[in-house]
Structure formats: C-alpha cells, structure tokens
C-alpha positions, 0 to 999 in steps of 0.5 A: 500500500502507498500513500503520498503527502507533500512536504513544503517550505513553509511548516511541513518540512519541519515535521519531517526533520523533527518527526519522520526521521525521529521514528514518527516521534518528538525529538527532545529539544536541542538534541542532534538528530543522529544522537537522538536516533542513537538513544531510542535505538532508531536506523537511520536514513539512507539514501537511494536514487541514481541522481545521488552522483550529481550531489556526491552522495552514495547509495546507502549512505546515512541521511545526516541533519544539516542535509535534510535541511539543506535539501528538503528545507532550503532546496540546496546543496547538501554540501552548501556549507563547504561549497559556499565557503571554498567560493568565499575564500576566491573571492566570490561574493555572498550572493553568488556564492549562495546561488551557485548552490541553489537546486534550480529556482530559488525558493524565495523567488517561488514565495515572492510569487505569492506561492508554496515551494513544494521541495519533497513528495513523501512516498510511504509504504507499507504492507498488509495488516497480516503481513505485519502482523506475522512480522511482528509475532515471528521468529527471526528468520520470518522478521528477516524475510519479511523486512528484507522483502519490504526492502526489494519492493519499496526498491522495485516500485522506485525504480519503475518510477524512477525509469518509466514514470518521473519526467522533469518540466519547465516553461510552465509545463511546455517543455518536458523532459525524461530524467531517470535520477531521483534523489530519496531519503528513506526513513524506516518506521516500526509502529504506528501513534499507538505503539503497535507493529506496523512496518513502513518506509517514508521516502522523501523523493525531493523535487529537484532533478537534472536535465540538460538545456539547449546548449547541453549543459546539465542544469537543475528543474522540478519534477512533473509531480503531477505526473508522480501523483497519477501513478501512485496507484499502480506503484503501490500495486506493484510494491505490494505485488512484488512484497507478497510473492517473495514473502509467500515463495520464501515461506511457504504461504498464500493469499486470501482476500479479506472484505475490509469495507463492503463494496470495496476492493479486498485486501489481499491477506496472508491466509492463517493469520486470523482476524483477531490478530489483525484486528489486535494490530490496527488499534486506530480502526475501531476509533475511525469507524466510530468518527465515521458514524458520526460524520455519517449522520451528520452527513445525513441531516445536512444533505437529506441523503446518504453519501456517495462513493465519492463523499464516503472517502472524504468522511473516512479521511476526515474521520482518520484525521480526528481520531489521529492520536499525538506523537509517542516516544519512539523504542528500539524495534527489540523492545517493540518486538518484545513487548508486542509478543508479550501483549498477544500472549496476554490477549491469544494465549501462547498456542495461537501466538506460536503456532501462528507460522504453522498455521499460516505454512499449513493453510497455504499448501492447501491453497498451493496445491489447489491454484497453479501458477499459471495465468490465461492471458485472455481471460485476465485482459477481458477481466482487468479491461471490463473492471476498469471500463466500469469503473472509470469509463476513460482511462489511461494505460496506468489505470490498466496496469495497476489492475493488471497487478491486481489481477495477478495478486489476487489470482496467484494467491502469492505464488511467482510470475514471469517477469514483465506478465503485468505488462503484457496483460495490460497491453492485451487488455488495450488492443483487444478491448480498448478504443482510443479516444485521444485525437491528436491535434494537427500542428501539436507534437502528438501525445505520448503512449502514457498520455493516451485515453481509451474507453471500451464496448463493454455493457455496464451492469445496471445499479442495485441495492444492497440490504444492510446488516446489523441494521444499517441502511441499505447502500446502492452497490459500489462501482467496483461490485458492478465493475466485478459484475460486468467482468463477470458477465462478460467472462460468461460470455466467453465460456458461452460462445463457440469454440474456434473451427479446427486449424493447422493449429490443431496440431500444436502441443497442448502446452500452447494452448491458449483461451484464444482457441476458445475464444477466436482471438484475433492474435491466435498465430502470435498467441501460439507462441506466447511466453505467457501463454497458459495452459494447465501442465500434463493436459493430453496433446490429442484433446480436441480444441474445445476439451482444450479450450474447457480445461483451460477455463476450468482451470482458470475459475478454479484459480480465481477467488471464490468471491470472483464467483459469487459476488464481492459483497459480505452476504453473498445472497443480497447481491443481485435483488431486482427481477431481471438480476436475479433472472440472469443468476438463475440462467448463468447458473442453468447454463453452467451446470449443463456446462459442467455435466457436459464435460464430465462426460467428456462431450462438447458443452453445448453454446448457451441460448440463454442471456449470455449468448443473447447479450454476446450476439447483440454485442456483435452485431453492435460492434463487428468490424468488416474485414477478414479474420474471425473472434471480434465479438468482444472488442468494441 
C-alpha cells in the first residue's frame, strides 16, 4: 500500500526533520538528530536514487541533519556549507556564492510569487495488516524475510518510477523532459501513534532533478509531480505485488482476500493469520469507524441523503484525521518486538501466538496445491479491461496496469510470475478491448503512449441495492461490485460462445494452448507462441480444441477467488435483488451446470441460448468490424 503527502517550505518540512526521521516521534529539544536516533535505538536514513552522483552522495549512505535541511528545507546543496565557503575564500561574493548552490529556482523567488515551494513528495509504504502482523509475532528468520522483502519492493516500485514514470518540466509545463535520477531519503518506521507493529518506509523523493538545456549543459528543474501523483496507484500495486510473492515463495504461504469495507476492493491477506490478530494490530480502526458514524449522520441531516462513493472517502479521511492520536516516544524495534509478543500472549494465549507460522505454512499448501501458477492471458485482459471500463469509463494505460497487478495478486494467491506478465496483460487488455479516444491535434507534437485515453464496448451492469446488516441502511452497490459484475458477465460470455473451427493449429502441443482457441482471438498465430501463454501442465496433446479450450477455463475459475464467483459483497445472497438480476443468476447458473455435466462426460458443452449468448450476439452485431479474420465479438 502507498500513500503520498507533500512536504513544503513553509511548516511541513519541519515535521519531517523533527518527526519522520525521529521514528514518527518528538525529538527532545536541542538534541542532534543522529544522537537522538542513537538513544531510542532508531536506523537511520539512507539514501537511494541514481541522481545521488550529481550531489556526491552514495547509495546507502546515512541521511545526516544539516542535509535534510539543506535539501528538503532550503532546496540546496547538501554540501552548501563547504561549497559556499571554498567560493568565499576566491573571492566570490555572498550572493553568488549562495546561488551557485541553489537546486534550480530559488525558493524565495517561488514565495515572492505569492506561492508554496513544494521541495519533497513523501512516498510511504507499507504492507498488509497480516503481513505485519506475522512480522511482528515471528521468529527471526520470518522478521528477516519479511523486512528484507519490504526492502526489494519499496526498491522495485522506485525504480519503475524512477525509469518509466518521473519526467522533469519547465516553461510552465511546455517543455518536458525524461530524467531517470531521483534523489530519496528513506526513513524506516516500526509502529504506528499507538505503539503497535506496523512496518513502513517514508521516502522523501525531493523535487529537484537534472536535465540538460539547449546548449547541453546539465542544469537543475522540478519534477512533473503531477505526473508522480497519477501513478501512485499502480506503484503501490506493484510494491505490494512484488512484497507478497517473495514473502509467500520464501515461506511457504498464500493469499486470501479479506472484505475490509463492503463494496470495496479486498485486501489481499496472508491466509492463517486470523482476524483477531489483525484486528489486535490496527488499534486506530475501531476509533475511525466510530468518527465515521458520526460524520455519517451528520452527513445525513445536512444533505437529506446518504453519501456517495465519492463523499464516503472524504468522511473516512476526515474521520482518520480526528481520531489521529499525538506523537509517542519512539523504542528500539527489540523492545517493540518484545513487548508486542508479550501483549498477544496476554490477549491469544501462547498456542495461537506460536503456532501462528504453522498455521499460516499449513493453510497455504492447501491453497498451493489447489491454484497453479499459471495465468490465461485472455481471460485476465477481458477481466482487468471490463473492471476498469466500469469503473472509470476513460482511462489511461496506468489505470490498466495497476489492475493488471491486481489481477495477478489476487489470482496467484502469492505464488511467482514471469517477469514483465503485468505488462503484457495490460497491453492485451488495450488492443483487444480498448478504443482510443485521444485525437491528436494537427500542428501539436502528438501525445505520448502514457498520455493516451481509451474507453471500451463493454455493457455496464445496471445499479442495485444492497440490504444492510446489523441494521444499517441499505447502500446502492459500489462501482467496483458492478465493475466485478460486468467482468463477470462478460467472462460468461466467453465460456458461452463457440469454440474456434479446427486449424493447422490443431496440431500444436497442448502446452500452447491458449483461451484464444476458445475464444477466436484475433492474435491466435502470435498467441501460439506466447511466453505467457497458459495452459494447465500434463493436459493430453490429442484433446480436441474445445476439451482444450474447457480445461483451460476450468482451470482458470478454479484459480480465481471464490468471491470472483459469487459476488464481492459480505452476504453473498443480497447481491443481485431486482427481477431481471436475479433472472440472469438463475440462467448463468442453468447454463453452467449443463456446462459442467457436459464435460464430465467428456462431450462438447453445448453454446448457451440463454442471456449470455443473447447479450454476446447483440454485442456483435453492435460492434463487428468488416474485414477478414474471425473472434471480434468482444472488442468494441
């Protein structure tokens, strides 16, 4: 998970130089920030980034006081002290001297413009409430694993930032450039205001960057951190994709995904680790959902309606804000340690607390056992293209990518990938179900790749209510419920439809089968040959390409979250409530079960002749495009 804050001239940079590098805690006053960290028993900073070169600073180097304030407060050379002085010394003057260790725009010309400085974005991570909660109960090989974990992914998803997202502007965003040098000072943190375990990593990513001018010369400017800010999704994505795959491989574990709020997206969480535990490990939750009813009602009273999606993440920040307790006095992460397993003892008992990796290792090889660590590129780019088309009708190739690495972590239940996978869903996803809607202007340079807007054909499943529990009101289903159903829909479509005509294809071991076969996909002759092309291992190469083409579905559904199946809502059974909904449930679940027998007897499953293939036909005469080549039904 990744939130972003800014860190300003004015106060805010204050709060990092007495807070964020003091382990989120109150540096006494007049004490030094290295003998304070060394009293509480604190890491220090380090640094990261290739733009270190340009400053003189090394990769993993401590983060001293008088840097961060050069840097993060002044926008200055870390070493200005020594450069303004060396200059003095030859006889340059003060004002020269100072300007000569100035990173690009000096801050108070900025303020003289009636403007704040922004000298820093705060990048935090952080893993999964299970995740932590198995690092902090632990023995110290599982601490070790999953700390040095943190640190590959927090590595990883800066890197990507570092080489396919930061650019540099100037000119009022007229001229822009690519600059893969970013400078970050990287505070690890231990607990949270409370004093209970959650690990995290704040990086200061400043903004300040080089780039070089018309003459060729290397000359200091500011980050596009707009552009920083609209991929923040899809890095955190990959952190915690990349984070849970090496965890779950190195320990032997797995994923299951936990509903935190109804209608919201799950979490991904280590399967064994009770919520009990995690419960015990966010102590800020109960206090948040108790603000959150209030402001709810006061919502309510004032507007005569419930909040929407969009209003309820404002409540729920407001509410996280005022429940946000005072700063604590920070511990050496051995004290932390110690007293956490004493409290968990306390509360669980010692079975439950040492049992607790056990545990996690026994429910993970069944899962293991039961998901293969193989991925229908088909199926997961119709699913990743109808989620985020129903959730934002025009997206970007970065709103595509991070549900792509959504996909495979909640599919893979934390099992390995191929490298670059995430990519090649994504691209999938854009040129079989994705239609440009950025029209370049004549006499502009043309956008680029990441600039471009797409929607899709896919049909958007109509709104329902939701019955409440507990009695709480009904709520209208969230845009991710119908995002799932309309991915849902249009999978069911796919396993409806028939199969492909028998090709020189045929022939092809089983290996490189792909759902293309089932589906007349029009990249059949590039898909054969697919380094991502999935297919389940040990399949008998004489199958037809329609028992092929089953096994591979079957195979898929299987892998897929249980959720995935039934619904994304805490009662499964109040999901679907108008007539026409609940028709369309009864048909799927007719169909799939002829489906079923039919392959159990090893025959061919017949087309279905109900919604599905009725809403499949109406898409294609809809959206057919002429020409030669047949499996267009579900592009638009």
């Amino acid at each position: 998970m990744l939130s972003v804050a800014k860190v300003q001239r004015r106060n805010a940079w204050r709060y990092y130089m007495r807070g964020v590098a003091y382990g989120d805690g109150r540096r006494p006053v007049g004490q030094s920030l290295k003998a304070a960290q060394e009293v509480a028993g604190l890491p220090p900073g380090r640094w990261w980034g290739r733009g270190l070169a340009a400053l003189g600073l090394t990769e993993g180097a401590e983060v001293s006081e008088r840097q961060l304030q050069l840097l993060f407060g002044q926008g200055w050379h870390p070493d200005a002290d020594r450069i303004q002085k060396r200059l003095l010394d030859d006889g340059v003057g003060p004002a020269a001297a100072r300007r000569a260790t100035v990173l690009g725009q000096p801050v108070e010309e900025i303020e003289a413009r009636k403007q704040t400085p922004l000298l820093a974005l705060d990048f935090t991570f952080r893993p999964q409430a299970s995740l932590t909660v198995l690092w902090a109960l632990g023995d110290a090989r599982t601490c070790r694993v999953i700390e040095r974990a943190h640190e590959r992914a927090v590595a990883t998803a800066l890197r990507w930032l570092e080489d396919d997202v930061a650019e540099t502007r100037w000119a009022s965003g007229r001229g822009r450039a690519k600059t893969p040098a970013l400078v970050v000072a990287a505070f690890r943190h231990f607990d949270n205001r409370d004093g209970f375990p959650l690990l995290h990593e704040h990086c200061l990513v400043l903004n300040r960057v080089q780039r070089r001018d018309d003459h060729g010369e290397l000359k200091w400017g500011a980050l596009d951190t707009t552009r920083l800010y609209k991929h923040v999704v899809a890095a955190g994505a990959l952190y915690t994709l990349t984070m849970t795959t090496e965890v779950c491989g190195e320990l032997g574990l797995a994923t299951v995904p936990r509903e935190v709020t109804p209608g919201l997206r799950p979490v991904m969480e280590i399967a064994g680790v009770d919520q009990v535990l995690i419960d015990w490990s966010s102590t800020r939750r109960q206090r948040i959902e108790d603000a959150l009813e209030g402001l709810t009602y006061t919502y309510v009273q004032e507007h005569g309606r419930l909040p929407g999606e969009k209003a309820r993440h404002g409540l729920g920040w407001q509410a996280a804000q005022d429940t946000r307790p005072e700063k604590k006095s920070p511990r050496p992460l051995e004290q932390l340690l110690a007293r956490w397993r004493s409290s968990a003892l306390l509360k669980f008992g010692k079975q439950m607390v040492d049992e607790l990796l056990d545990r996690c290792r026994a429910v993970g090889a069944v899962i293991r056992a039961r998901v293969d660590p193989v991925v229908d590129t088909a199926l997961a780019a119709v699913d990743v293209a109808a989620v985020v088309f129903t959730i934002r009708k025009n997206f970007a190739r970065r709103h595509v990518l991070a549900e792509a690495r959504r996909h495979l972590l909640e599919t893979l239940r934390g099992q390995e990938f191929p490298h670059g996978l995430d990519d090649d869903i994504a691209d999938r996803a854009l040129a079989d179900h994705a239609r440009q809607t950025t029209v370049p202007q004549p006499g502009r340079q043309a956008p680029a790749a990441d600039q471009l807007f797409y929607t899709a054909g896919f049909t958007e499943p109509d709104r329902w209510w939701i019955a409440g529990t507990d009695g709480a009101p009904p709520r209208e289903s969230s845009r991710y419920e119908r995002a799932r159903d309309a991915s849902l829909a249009v999978r069911d479509a796919i396993r409806a439809a028939h199969p492909a005509p028998a090709t020189a294809r045929d022939d092809a071991p089983a290996a490189t089968a792909s759902a293309a076969t089932h589906t007349g996909d029009p990249h059949d002759d590039q898909t054969a040959g697919a380094p991502h092309a999935a297919d389940h291992p040990g399949r008998d190469a004489a199958l037809t390409p329609a028992q092929r083409a089953a096994g591979i579905h079957t195979h898929q559904q299987a892998a897929m979250p249980g959720e995935y199946l039934e619904g994304r809502t805490t009662d499964p059974a109040t999901w679907l409530r108008t007539p026409e909904n609940l028709d369309r449930l009864a048909a799927f679940t007719r169909a799939a079960n002829d489906r079923r027998r039919a392959i159990e007897k090893g025959e061919t499953p017949a087309p279905v002749a109900g919604p599905v293939e009725q809403h499949r036909q109406e898409h294609e005469q809809q959206h057919q495009r002429p020409g030669p080549g047949t499996g267009q039904s579900l592009q638009p």
